[in-house]
C-alpha positions as CSV (number, residue, x, y, z in Angstrom):
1,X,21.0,245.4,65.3
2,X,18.1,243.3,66.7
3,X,16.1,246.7,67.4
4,X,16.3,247.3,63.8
5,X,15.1,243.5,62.7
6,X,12.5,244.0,64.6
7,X,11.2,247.6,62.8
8,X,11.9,246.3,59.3
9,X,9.5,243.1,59.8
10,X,6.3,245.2,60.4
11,X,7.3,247.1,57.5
12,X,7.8,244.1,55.4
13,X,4.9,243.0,56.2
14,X,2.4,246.3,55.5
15,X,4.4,246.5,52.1
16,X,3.2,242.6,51.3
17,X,-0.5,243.6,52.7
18,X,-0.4,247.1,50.0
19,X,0.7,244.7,47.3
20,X,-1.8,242.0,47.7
21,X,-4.6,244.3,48.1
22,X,-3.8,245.9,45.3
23,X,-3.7,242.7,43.3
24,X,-7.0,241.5,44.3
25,X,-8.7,245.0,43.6
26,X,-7.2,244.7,40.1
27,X,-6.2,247.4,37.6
28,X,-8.3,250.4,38.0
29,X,-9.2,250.0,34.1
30,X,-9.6,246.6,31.9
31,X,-9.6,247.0,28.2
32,X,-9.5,244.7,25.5
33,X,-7.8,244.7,21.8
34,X,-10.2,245.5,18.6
35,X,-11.0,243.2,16.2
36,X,-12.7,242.9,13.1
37,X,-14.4,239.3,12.9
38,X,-18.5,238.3,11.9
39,X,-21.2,236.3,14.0
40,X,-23.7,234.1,12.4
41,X,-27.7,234.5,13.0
42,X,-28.1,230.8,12.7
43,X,-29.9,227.8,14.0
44,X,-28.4,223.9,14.6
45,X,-31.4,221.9,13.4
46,X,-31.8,218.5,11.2
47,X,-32.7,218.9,7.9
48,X,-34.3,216.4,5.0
49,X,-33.1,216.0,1.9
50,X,-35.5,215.8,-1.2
51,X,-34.6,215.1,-4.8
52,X,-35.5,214.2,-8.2
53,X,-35.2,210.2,-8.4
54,X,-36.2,207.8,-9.9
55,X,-35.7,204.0,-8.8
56,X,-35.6,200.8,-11.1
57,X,-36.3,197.5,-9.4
58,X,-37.1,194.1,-11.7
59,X,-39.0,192.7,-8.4
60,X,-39.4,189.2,-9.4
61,X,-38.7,189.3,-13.2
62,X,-35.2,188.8,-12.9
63,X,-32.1,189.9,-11.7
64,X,-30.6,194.3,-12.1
65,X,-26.7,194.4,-13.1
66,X,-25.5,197.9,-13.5
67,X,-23.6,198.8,-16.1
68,X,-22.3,202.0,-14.6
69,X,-20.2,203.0,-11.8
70,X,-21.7,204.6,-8.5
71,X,-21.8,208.1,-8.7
72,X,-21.5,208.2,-12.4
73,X,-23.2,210.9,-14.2
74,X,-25.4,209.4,-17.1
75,X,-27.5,211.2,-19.8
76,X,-31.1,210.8,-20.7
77,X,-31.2,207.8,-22.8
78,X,-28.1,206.0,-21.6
79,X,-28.0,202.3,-20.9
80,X,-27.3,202.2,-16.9
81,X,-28.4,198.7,-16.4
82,X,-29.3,195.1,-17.7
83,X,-32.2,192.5,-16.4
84,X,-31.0,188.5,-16.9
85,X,-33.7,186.4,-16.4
86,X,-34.0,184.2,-13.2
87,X,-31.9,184.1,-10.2
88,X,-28.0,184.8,-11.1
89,X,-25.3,182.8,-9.1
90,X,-23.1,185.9,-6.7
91,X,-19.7,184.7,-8.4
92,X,-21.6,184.9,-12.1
93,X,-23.0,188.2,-11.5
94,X,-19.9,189.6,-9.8
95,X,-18.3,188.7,-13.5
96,X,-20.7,190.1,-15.5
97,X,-20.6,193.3,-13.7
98,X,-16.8,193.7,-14.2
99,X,-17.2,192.3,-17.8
100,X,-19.8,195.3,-18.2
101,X,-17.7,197.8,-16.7
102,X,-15.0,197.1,-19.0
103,X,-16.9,197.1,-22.3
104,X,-18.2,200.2,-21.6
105,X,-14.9,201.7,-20.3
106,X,-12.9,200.6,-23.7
107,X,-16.5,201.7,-25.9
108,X,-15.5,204.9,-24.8
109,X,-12.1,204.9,-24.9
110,X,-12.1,203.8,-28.6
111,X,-14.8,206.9,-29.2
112,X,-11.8,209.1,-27.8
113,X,-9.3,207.1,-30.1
114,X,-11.2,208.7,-32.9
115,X,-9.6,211.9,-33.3
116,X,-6.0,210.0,-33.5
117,X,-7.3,209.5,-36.8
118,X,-4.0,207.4,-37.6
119,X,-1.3,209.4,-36.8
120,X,1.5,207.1,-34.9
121,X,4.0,209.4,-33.5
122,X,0.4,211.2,-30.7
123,X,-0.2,207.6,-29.5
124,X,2.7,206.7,-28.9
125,X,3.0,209.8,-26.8
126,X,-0.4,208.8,-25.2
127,X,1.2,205.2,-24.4
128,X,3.8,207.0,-22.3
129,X,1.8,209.3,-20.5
130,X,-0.7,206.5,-19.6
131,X,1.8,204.5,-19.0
132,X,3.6,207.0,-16.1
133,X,0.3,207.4,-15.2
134,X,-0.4,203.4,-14.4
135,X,2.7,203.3,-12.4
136,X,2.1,206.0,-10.4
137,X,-1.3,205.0,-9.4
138,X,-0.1,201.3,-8.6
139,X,2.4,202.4,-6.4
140,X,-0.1,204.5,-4.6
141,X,-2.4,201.7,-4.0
142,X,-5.4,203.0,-6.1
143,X,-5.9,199.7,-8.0
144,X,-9.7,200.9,-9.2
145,X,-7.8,203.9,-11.1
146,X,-4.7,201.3,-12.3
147,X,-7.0,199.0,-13.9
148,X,-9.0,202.0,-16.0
149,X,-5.4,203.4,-16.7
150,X,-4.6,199.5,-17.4
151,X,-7.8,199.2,-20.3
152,X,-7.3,202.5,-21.5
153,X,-3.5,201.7,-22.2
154,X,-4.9,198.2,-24.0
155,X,-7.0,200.1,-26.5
156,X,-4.0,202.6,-27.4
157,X,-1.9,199.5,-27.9
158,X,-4.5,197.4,-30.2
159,X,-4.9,201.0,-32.1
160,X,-1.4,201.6,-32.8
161,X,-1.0,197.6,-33.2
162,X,-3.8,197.7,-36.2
163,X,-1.9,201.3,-37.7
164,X,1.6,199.2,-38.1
165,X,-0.2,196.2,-39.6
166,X,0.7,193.9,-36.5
167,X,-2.8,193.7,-35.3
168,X,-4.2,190.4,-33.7
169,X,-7.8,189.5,-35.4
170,X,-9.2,189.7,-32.5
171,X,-9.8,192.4,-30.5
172,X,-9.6,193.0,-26.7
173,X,-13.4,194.2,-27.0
174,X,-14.4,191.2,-28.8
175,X,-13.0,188.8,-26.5
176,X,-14.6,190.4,-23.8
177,X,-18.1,190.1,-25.3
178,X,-17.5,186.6,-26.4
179,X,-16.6,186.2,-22.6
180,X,-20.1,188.4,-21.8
181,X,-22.1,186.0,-23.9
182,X,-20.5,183.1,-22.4
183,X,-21.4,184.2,-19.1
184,X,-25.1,185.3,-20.0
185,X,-25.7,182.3,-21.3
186,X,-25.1,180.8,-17.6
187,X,-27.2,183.8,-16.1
188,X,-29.6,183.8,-18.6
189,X,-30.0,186.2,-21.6
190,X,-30.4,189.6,-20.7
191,X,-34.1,190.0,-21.2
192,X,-34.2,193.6,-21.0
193,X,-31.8,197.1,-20.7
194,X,-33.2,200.1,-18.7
195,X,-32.1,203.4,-19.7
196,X,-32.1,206.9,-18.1
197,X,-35.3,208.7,-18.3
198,X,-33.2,211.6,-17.1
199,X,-29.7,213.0,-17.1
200,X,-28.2,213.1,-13.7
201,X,-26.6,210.7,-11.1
202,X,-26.2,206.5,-10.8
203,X,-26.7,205.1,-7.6
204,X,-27.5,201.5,-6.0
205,X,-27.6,203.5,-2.4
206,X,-31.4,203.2,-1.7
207,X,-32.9,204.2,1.6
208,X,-36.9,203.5,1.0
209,X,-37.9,207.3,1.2
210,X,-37.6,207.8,-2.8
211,X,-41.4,208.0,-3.4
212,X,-42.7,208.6,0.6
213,X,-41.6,212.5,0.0
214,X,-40.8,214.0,-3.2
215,X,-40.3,217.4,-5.0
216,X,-43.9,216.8,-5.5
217,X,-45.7,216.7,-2.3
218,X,-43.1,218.2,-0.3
219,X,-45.0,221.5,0.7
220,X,-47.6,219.4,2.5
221,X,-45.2,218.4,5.4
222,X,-46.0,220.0,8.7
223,X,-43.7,220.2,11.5
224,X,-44.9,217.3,12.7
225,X,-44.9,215.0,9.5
226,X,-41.2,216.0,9.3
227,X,-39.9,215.1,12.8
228,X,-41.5,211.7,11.8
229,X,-39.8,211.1,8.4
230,X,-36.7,212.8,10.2
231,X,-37.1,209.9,12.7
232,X,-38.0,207.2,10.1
233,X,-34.7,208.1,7.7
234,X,-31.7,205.9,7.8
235,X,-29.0,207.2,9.7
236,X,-26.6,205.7,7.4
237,X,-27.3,205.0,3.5
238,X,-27.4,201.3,2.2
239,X,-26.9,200.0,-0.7
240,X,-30.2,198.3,-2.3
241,X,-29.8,194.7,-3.5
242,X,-30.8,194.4,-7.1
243,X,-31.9,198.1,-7.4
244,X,-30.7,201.4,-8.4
245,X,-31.2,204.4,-9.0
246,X,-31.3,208.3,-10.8
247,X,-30.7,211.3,-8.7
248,X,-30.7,214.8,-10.3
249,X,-27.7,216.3,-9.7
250,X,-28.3,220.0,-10.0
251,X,-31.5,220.9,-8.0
252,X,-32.5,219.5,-4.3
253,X,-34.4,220.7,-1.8
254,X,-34.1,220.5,2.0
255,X,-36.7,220.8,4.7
256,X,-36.2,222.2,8.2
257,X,-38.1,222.9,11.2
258,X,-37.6,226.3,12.6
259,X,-39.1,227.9,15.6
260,X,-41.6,230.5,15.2
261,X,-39.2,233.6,16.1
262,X,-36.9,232.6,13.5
263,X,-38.9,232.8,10.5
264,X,-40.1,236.2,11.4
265,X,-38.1,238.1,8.9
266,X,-38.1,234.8,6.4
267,X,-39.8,235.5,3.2
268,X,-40.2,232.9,0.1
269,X,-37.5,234.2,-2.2
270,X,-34.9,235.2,0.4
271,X,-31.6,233.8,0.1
272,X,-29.9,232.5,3.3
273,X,-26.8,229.6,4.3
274,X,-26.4,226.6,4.9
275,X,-23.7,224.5,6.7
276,X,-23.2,221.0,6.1
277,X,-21.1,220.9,9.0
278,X,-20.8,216.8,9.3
279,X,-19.7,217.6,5.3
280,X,-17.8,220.9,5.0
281,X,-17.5,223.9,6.8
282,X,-18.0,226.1,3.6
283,X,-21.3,227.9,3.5
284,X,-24.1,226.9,1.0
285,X,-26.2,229.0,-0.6
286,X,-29.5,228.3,-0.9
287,X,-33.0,230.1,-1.9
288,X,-36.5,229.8,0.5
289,X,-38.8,227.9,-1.7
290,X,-41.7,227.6,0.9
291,X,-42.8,228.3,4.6
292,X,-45.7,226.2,6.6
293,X,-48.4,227.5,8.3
294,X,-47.4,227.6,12.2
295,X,-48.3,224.3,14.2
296,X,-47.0,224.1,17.8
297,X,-44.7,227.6,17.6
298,X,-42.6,225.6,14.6
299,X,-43.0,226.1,10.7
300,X,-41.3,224.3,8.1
301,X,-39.2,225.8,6.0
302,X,-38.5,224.1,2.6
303,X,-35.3,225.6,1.0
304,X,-33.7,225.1,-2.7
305,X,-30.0,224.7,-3.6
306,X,-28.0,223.8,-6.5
307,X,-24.2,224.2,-5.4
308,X,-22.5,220.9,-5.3
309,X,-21.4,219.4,-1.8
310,X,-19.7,215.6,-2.0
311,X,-21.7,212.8,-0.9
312,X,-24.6,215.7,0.2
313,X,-27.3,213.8,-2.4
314,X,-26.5,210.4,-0.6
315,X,-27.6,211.4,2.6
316,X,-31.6,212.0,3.6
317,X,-31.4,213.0,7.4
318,X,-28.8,216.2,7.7
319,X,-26.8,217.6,10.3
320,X,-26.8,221.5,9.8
321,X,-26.7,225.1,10.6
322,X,-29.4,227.2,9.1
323,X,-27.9,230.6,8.7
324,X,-30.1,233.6,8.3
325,X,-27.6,235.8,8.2
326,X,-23.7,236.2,8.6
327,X,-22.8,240.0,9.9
328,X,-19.3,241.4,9.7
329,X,-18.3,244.2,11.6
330,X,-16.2,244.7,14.9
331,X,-16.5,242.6,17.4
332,X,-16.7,244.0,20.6
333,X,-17.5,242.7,24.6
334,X,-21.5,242.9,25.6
335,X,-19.6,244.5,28.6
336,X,-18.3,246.9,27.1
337,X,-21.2,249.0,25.2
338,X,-22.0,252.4,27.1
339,X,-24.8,254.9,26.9
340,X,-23.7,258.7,26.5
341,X,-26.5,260.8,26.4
342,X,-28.7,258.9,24.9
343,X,-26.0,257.6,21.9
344,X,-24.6,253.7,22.1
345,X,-21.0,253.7,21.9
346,X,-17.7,252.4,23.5
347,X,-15.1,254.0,25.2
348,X,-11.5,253.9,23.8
349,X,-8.3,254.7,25.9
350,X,-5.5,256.5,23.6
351,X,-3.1,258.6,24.7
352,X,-4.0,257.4,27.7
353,X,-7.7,259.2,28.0
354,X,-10.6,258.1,27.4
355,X,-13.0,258.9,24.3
356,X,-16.4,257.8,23.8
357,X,-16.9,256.6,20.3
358,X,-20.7,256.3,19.2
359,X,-21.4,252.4,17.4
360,X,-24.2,250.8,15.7
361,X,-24.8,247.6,16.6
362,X,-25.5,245.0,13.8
363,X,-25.8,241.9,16.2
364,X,-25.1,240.3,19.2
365,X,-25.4,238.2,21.6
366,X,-25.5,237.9,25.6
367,X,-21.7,238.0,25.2
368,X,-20.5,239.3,22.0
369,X,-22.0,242.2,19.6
370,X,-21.1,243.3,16.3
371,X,-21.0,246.9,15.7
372,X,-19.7,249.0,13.4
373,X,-18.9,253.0,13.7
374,X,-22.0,255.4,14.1
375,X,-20.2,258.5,12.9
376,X,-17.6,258.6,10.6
377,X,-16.2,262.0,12.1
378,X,-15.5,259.4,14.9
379,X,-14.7,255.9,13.6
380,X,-13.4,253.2,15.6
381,X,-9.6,252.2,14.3
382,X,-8.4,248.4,14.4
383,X,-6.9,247.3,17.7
384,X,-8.0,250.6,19.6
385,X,-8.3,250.0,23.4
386,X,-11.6,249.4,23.7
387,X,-12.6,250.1,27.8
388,X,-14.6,247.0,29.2
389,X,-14.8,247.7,32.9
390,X,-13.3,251.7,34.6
391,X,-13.6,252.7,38.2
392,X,-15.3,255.8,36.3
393,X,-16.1,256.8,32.9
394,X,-15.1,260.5,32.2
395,X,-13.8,261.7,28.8
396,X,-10.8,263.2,27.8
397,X,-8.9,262.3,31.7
398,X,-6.1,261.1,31.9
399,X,-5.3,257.7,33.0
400,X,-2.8,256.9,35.5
């Protein structure tokens, strides 16, 4: 019984040798699964964004209270602001600028009242539905919204109050303008109202680039001049004291700096991407306006967009991915691509042989290439085996 111990542990111990050898040699054959996916030609750069604006700042004649919201549209020739002469207590111009916000909120409201006309039985339906509406919005938290819902609900009320013949003689609107004159009469008399010279967007956020670089001399920056205004923007927005502002909404332009390899194949007119990453991760389309002469193997490319991204027009320095082009195709290990007589291809295992399939290849990297099939007697199939390391590459053997 010993005798036969000791001939089984020799054994047992050539089997564990085979085994582990064989484990560290690995599998004769080391495929991986076929999918279709897309790889972007694209460079992570800063960008800087340039507008259509147009600042208004009394300076020393008095003090700017805006009487729209930020981020409000406005059209040419709207009031956006009013000038009181001298220096405004805080708490006084806090109050006028809610008192301001309110007229023109219920101005509006009352143009919308209009088509009512005087029929009882719609605004009463109104008063529920903005009434729901108030609740809803209270209980969420979102007081801002509640206290338009709140003004709007007040004008509906003093309409249908006037229709039954209840009516007070005087108006929410005209005690809020008694309380406006009241109050300018403290701050001064508005001395002055400035109005839109342009439809587009109302902002206070000023950064102190709005005339240094402008639709207008933007295709005289070199890379140079632009890594310095890149490095001279505000990393963060502020909001200007006393000042504000109009932003064209539906045109900008944006200014990169792109190494000289990369703008090879760029041509003004050619459409490429953009990623606001720190934004969204959706793709923006934009349209190559202008290229720079080369200085230091960079040129700067100034691009033109139009596609609406939130909070994009409040930012000047921008985090991005300049895409020059986005291929879709399979996607396929580096690794694996093989030369057959001349032809590209990969080599597939089904039925457990291999078969070279000729590719194209559309893209790639050191790792990863995109390719799609070269001949469409011999296409490549979703999830096929694709071969990316053999002990030998011969076609139509059979694989053990």
């Amino acid at each position: 019984m010993k005798h036969k111990v000791n001939i089984l542990i020799p054994i047992f111990i050539f089997l564990v040798l085979v085994y582990t050898v064989r484990g560290l040699l690995g599998p004769s054959i080391q495929t991986e699964s076929l999918r279709r996916g897309s790889m972007e030609d694209m460079v992570s750069t800063k960008g800087l964004m340039i507008k259509y604006e147009t600042v208004m700042d009394p300076g020393a004649v008095g003090s700017l209270e805006p009487l729209v919201q930020e981020g409000a549209r406005v059209a040419t020739g709207q009031q956006i602001a009013a000038i009181y002469s001298g220096r405004v207590d805080t708490d006084v111009k806090n109050r006028l600028e809610q008192l301001n916000k309110k007229i023109v909120q219920i101005e509006k409201n009352q143009a919308n009242l209009l088509s009512f006309s005087s029929d009882v039985s719609r605004l009463e339906q109104k008063i529920t539905e903005q009434t729901a509406l108030l609740v809803e919005n209270s209980l969420r938290g979102d007081l801002l919204v509640a206290g338009e819902i709140q003004l709007v609900l007040q004008s509906l009320c003093e309409r249908k109050a006037q229709l039954s013949g209840s009516g007070t003689s005087r108006s929410l609107l005209e005690e809020l303008r008694a309380q406006k004159e009241a109050l300018e009469a403290q701050a001064g008399t508005a001395s002055q109202y400035l109005a839109a010279a342009s439809a587009g967007v109302f902002s206070t956020t000023i950064d102190g680039m709005e005339e240094t670089i402008t639709p207008y001399n933007m295709t005289d920056l070199t890379p140079q001049s632009l890594d310095a205004l890149l490095e001279q923007a505000p990393k963060t927005p502020a909001e200007g004291a006393g000042v504000c502002k109009v932003v064209q909404n539906f045109r900008y332009f944006i200014a990169v700096n792109l190494p000289t390899d990369k703008t090879e194949s760029l041509h003004v007119g050619n459409s490429v991407n953009l990623r606001f990453y720190d934004l969204t991760e959706a793709l923006v389309p934009v349209t190559v306006l202008h290229i720079s002469p080369e200085e230091d193997g960079r040129q700067t490319v100034i691009v033109e967009g139009n596609q609406h991204v939130e909070s994009l027009l409040k930012r000047r320095s921008l985090n991005l991915e300049f895409i020059r082009k986005r291929n879709s195709g399979y996607v396929v290990s580096v690794k694996s691509l093989r030369t057959k007589n001349d032809v590209t291809g990969v080599y597939v295992r089904r039925e457990d042989m291999l078969k070279f399939i000729p590719v194209t290849i559309l893209y790639n990297t050191k790792d990863a290439a995109i390719v799609d099939s070269a001949d469409k007697n011999t296409p490549l199939r979703l999830y096929d085996e694709v071969v990316v390391r053999a002990a030998s590459y011969e076609e139509g053997k059979l694989l053990r």
